[in-house]
Structures are given as structure tokens and as C-alpha cells.
C-alpha positions as CSV (number, residue, x, y, z in Angstrom):
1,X,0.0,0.0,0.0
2,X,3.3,2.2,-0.8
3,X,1.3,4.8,-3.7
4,X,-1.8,5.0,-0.7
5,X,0.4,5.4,2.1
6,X,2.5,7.8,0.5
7,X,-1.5,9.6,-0.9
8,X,-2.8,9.5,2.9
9,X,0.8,11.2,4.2
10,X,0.1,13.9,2.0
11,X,-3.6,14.3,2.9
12,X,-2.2,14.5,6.9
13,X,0.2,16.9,5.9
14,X,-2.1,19.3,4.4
15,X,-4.0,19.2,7.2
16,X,-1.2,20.0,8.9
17,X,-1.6,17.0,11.8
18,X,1.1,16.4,14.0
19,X,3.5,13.9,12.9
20,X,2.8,11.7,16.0
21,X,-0.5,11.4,14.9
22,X,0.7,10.9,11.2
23,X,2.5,7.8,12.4
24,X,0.0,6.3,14.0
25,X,-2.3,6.7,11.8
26,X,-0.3,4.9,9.6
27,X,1.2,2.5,12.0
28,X,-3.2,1.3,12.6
29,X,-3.7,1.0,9.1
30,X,-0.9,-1.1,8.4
31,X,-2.2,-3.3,11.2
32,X,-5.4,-3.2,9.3
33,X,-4.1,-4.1,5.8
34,X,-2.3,-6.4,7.4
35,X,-4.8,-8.9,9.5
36,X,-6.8,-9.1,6.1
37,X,-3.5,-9.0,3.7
38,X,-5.4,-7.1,1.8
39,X,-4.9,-3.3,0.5
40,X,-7.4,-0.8,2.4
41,X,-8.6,-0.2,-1.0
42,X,-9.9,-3.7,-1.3
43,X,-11.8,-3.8,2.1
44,X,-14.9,-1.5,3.0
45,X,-17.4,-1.4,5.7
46,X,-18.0,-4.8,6.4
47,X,-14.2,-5.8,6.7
48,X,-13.9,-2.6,9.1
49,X,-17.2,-4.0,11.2
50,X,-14.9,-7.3,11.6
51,X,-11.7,-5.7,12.5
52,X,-13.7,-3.4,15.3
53,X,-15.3,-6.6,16.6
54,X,-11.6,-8.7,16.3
55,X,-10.0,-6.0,18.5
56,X,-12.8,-6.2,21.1
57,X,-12.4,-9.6,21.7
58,X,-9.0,-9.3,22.0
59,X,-9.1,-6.5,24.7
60,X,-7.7,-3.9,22.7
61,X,-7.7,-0.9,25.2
62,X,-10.2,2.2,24.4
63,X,-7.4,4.3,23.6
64,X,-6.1,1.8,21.0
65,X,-9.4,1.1,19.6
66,X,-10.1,5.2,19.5
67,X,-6.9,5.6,17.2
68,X,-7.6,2.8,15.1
69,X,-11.4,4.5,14.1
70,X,-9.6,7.8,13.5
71,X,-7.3,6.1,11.4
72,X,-9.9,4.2,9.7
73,X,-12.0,7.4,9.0
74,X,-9.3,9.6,7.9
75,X,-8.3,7.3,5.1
76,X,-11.7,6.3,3.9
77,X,-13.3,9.8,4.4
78,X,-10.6,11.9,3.8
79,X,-8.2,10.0,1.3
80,X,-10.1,7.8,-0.3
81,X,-13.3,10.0,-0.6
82,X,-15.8,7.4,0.0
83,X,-19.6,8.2,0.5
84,X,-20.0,6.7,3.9
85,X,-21.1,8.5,6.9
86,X,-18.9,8.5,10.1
87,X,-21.7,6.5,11.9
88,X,-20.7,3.5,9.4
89,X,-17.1,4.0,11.2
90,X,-18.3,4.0,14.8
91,X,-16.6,4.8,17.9
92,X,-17.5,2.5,21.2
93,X,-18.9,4.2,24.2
94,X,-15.9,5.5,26.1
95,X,-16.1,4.1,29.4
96,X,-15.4,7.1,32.3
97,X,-13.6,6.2,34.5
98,X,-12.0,8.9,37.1
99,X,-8.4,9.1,37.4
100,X,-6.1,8.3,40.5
101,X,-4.9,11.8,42.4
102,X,-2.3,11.8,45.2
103,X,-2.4,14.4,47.9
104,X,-0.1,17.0,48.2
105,X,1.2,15.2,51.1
106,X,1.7,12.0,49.0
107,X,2.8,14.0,45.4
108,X,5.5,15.5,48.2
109,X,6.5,12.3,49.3
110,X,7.0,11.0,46.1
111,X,9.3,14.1,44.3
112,X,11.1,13.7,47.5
113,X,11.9,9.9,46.7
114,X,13.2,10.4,43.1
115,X,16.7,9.8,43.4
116,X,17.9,11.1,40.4
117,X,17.9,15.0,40.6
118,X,17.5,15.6,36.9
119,X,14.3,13.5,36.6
120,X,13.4,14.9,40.3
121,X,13.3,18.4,38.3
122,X,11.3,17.3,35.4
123,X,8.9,15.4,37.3
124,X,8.5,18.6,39.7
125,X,7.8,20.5,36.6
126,X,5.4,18.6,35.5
127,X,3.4,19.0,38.7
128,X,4.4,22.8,39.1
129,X,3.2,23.6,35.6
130,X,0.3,20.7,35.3
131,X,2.7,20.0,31.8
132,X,2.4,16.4,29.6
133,X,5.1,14.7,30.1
134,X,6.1,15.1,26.5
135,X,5.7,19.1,26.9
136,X,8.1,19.0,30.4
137,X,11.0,17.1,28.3
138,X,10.9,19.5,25.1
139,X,11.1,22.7,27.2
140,X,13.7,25.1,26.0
141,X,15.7,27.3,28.2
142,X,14.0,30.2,26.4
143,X,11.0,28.8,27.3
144,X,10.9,30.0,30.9
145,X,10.1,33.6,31.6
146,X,11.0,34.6,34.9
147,X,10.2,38.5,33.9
148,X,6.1,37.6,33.5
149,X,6.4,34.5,35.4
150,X,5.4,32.3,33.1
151,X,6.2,28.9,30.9
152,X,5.8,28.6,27.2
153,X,4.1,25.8,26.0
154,X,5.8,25.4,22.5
155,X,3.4,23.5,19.9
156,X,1.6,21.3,23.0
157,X,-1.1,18.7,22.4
158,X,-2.9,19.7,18.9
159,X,0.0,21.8,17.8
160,X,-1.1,24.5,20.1
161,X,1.1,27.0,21.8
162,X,-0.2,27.7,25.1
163,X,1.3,29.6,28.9
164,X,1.0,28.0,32.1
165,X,2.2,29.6,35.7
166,X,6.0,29.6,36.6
167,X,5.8,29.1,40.5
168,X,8.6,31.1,42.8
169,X,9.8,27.8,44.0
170,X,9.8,26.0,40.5
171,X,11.7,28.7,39.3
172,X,14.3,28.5,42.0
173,X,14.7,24.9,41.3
174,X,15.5,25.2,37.8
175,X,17.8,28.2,38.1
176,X,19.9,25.4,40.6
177,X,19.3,22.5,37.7
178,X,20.9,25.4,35.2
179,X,23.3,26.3,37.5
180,X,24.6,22.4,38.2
181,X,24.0,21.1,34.7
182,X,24.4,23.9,32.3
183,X,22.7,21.8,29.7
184,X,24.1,22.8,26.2
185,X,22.1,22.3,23.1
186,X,18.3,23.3,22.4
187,X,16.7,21.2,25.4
188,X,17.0,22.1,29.0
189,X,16.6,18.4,29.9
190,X,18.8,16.9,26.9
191,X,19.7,13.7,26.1
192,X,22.3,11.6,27.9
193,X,23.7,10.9,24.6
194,X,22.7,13.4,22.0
195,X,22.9,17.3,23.6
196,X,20.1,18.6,20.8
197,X,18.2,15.8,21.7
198,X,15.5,16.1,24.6
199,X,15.5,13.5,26.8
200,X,13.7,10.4,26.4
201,X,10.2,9.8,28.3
202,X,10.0,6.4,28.5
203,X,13.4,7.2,30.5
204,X,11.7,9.4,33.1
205,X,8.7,6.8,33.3
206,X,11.1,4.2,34.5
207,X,12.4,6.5,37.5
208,X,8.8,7.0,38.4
209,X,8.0,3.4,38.7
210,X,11.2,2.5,40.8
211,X,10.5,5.3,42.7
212,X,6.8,3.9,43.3
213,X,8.6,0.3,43.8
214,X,10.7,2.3,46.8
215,X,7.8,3.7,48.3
216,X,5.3,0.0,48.2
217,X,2.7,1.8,46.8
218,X,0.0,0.0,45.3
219,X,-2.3,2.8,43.6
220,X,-2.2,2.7,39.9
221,X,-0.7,5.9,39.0
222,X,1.9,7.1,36.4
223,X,3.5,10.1,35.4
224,X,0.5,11.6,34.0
225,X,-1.4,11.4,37.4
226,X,1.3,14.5,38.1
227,X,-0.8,16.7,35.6
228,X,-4.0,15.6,37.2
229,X,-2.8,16.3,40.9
230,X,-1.9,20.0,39.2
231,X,-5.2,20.3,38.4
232,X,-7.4,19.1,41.3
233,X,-5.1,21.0,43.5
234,X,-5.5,24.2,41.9
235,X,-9.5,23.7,41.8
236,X,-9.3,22.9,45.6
237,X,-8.0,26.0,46.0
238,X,-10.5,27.7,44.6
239,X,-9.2,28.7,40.8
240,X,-12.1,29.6,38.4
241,X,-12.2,26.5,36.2
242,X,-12.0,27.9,32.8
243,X,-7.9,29.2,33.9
244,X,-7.4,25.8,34.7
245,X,-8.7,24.8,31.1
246,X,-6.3,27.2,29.9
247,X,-3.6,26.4,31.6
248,X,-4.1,22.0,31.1
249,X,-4.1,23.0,27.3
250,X,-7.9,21.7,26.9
251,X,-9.8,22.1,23.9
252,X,-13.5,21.5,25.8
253,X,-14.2,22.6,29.0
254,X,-16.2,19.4,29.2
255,X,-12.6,17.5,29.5
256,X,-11.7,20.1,32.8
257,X,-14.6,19.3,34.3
258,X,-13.8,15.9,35.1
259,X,-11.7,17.5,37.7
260,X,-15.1,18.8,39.5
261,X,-15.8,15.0,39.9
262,X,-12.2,13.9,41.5
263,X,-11.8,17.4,44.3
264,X,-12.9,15.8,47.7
265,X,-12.9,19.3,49.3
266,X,-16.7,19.6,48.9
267,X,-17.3,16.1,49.6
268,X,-15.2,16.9,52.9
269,X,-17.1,19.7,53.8
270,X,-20.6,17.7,53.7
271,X,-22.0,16.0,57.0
272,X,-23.1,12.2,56.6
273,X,-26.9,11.7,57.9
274,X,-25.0,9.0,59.7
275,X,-23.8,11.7,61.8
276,X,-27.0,13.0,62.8
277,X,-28.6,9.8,64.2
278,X,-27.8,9.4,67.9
279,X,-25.2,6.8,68.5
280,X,-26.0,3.2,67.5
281,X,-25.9,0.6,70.7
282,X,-24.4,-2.6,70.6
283,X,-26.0,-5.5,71.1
């Protein structure tokens, strides 16, 4: 599928997707040329309806699943130009499920644990900013403004530039990483082996699980559930929602207000009915 691959490319490129997303794209329809050895061009709805149903059985996670349909759509919509509607392509139900925040006692604990002090700083800045992990390890020295107090964002999630807050104390704490590391190249958190490289994330995930291994933790959390501790914390502290939209780099403010659902300061605040009852005797 060289001459469609290369057509679909194009197509991405005009509409000027990020190239993460061009991959997989690409990468899913490969898959999907591939389980029928057939080219996409060959296959139509019914072969799609199989390949949906195939990856459900096989507990294909949502997220995997939600990039095949995109993929799926683009190059039969978009490429290929065929008369279907986008319900003939479906997407499943996503399921909502609320993720995992730490307290700040518990996100303190856990920056305190990270032995390395480089990957201490980057995971602090994630937190500090409420940054994607991939946004934290791109950062540019230029990126931080320390006259308005403020981080640039450079090209975030959807190729959008966006500023988030520079906190006194993360700035402090990066002015030290500068002053210890001088980092040469483009990156402020370069590569080990390549200085106008940024460094890698899946490098930076490992340090976060051996540091969870260290403390015997058993909640499922990952690097990501810094950005959401950023966020619940700042809504617990009484920031108008829509800056926290801003700020997490959200398109909807329907995907912010998931946050409303996860704060436990209100739920804290409420008395149980329990409460009121007079005290139950014991048999």
C-alpha cells in the first residue's frame, strides 16, 4: 500500500496533523491491511465492522481502539473519498472512569523519593506547571520567563502554543538545575547521549516506577497522574475552572470538568446523615 500510504501522508500533511499522529495513523492502518492482507482499497465497511469486533475480543484498550477508528476514517473519508457517513465507522462508548490523584502530602512524598535529581526536576515541573510529560522534556531554556512569570508551551497537544504559571519555587529549582548542569544544546533536559536531543520519556517513566517500587505503593498511578494532581489541587484552592482549562491546554471545558468529579474538598465539607442519628448501641 506504498502509492496509498505515501496519498494519505500527503492528505495528513495538508492538514497539517502532528506527525505523532501521522505515524499512528499509519502505524493502525498497516495493522489493518495487514490482518486481512489485503490493501485498504480492497476492504470497505463490512471488513472494518470485523476488525472493530476482532479488536474487542482481544481487549484492545479504548485508547487503541479510538486511534484505530480515527485512522480508519481519515483514510476512507478523507483519502479515499468514499460516500459513507462517520456513523458507518463507529466509535464504542468510552467508558469514564475517574483518574487516581495523590495528595499533596503523598505527590510531596513521592518528588522527594526520586533519586535522580535531573528526573526529580522534570517530574516537579510537570506537577508545578500541570505539563504532559512530553511538553516537560521538550522545554527550552527560552522557554521559561521569569520576567512575567510564566512557561511557554511550544506546539503542545494539537499543535497549540499555550502559557501556564511559573511558580517562585519551580523557578528557584531550575535556576539550581541550570546552575549544576548547564545543559548545552536546544533542550533544558537533553539527552544523555545526543545534547540537541531532549531527553527520552519512557526514560523518566522508568524513575517514576522505581520510585513507586521504593515507596510500596499500590495505587495505579503514572507520570500523567502529576498533571492531574496540578489540576485538582488548583480547583481545591478555589481557581475559576475555565484558567485551569487554559492552563491543562484543553480544547473543551467538558474534558476540565472531570476535575469537578475527583476534588474531595466539597465532599469533605458535607456532613453524613449518619452523623446525625444518635449513636448506635451494641447489642
Amino acid at each position: 500500500m506504498s502509492l496509498l500510504r505515501q496519498r494519505m501522508l500527503e492528505d495528513m500533511k495538508i492538514r497539517n496533523l502532528a506527525k505523532r499522529t501521522q505515524q499512528t495513523y499509519i502505524s493502525q492502518i498497516l495493522k489493518f491491511a495487514r490482518h486481512f492482507n489485503k490493501s485498504p482499497e480492497e476492504l470497505g465497511v463490512e471488513e472494518i465492522r470485523q476488525y472493530q469486533l476482532y479488536l474487542i475480543e482481544g481487549g484492545t484498550s479504548w485508547s487503541v481502539f479510538n486511534q484505530t477508528v480515527a485512522a480508519l476514517r481519515f483514510l476512507y473519508l478523507k483519502t479515499l473519498k468514499k460516500g459513507w457517513t462517520f456513523e458507518q465507522i463507529p466509535f464504542p462508548k468510552q467508558p469514564k472512569k475517574l483518574p487516581v490523584v495523590l495528595s499533596t502530602g503523598e505527590v510531596f512524598e513521592l518528588l522527594e523519593r526520586v533519586e535522580n535529581y535531573k528526573y526529580r526536576v522534570i517530574l516537579t515541573t510537570i506537577y508545578g506547571a500541570g505539563l504532559r510529560l512530553r511538553e516537560a522534556t521538550h522545554l527550552k531554556p527560552l522557554d521559561i520567563d521569569s520576567k512575567r512569570m510564566v512557561i511557554r508551551v511550544d506546539q503542545g497537544k494539537g499543535m497549540k502554543d499555550r502559557y501556564v504559571m511559573l511558580s517562585e519555587r519551580l523557578l528557584v529549582l531550575l535556576r539550581e538545575y541550570y546552575g549544576a548542569f548547564r545543559p548545552k544544546g536546544v533542550y533544558l533536559f537533553p539527552s544523555l547521549h545526543d545534547a540537541n536531543k531532549p531527553v527520552v520519556d519512557t526514560g523518566v517513566q522508568r524513575v517514576f516506577v522505581r520510585t513507586l517500587k521504593k515507596l510500596g505503593w499500590k495505587k495505579r498511578v503514572s507520570v500523567r497522574t502529576l498533571r492531574h494532581c496540578f489540576a485538582t489541587h488548583l480547583l481545591e484552592a478555589g481557581v475559576n475552572i475555565r484558567t485551569i482549562q487554559e492552563m491543562m491546554g484543553h480544547r473543551s471545558l467538558e474534558t476540565t470538568q472531570i476535575y469537578l468529579h475527583i476534588s474531595v474538598k466539597q465532599v469533605e465539607q458535607i456532613r453524613s446523615p449518619l452523623d446525625i442519628l444518635p449513636v448506635l448501641k451494641r447489642n
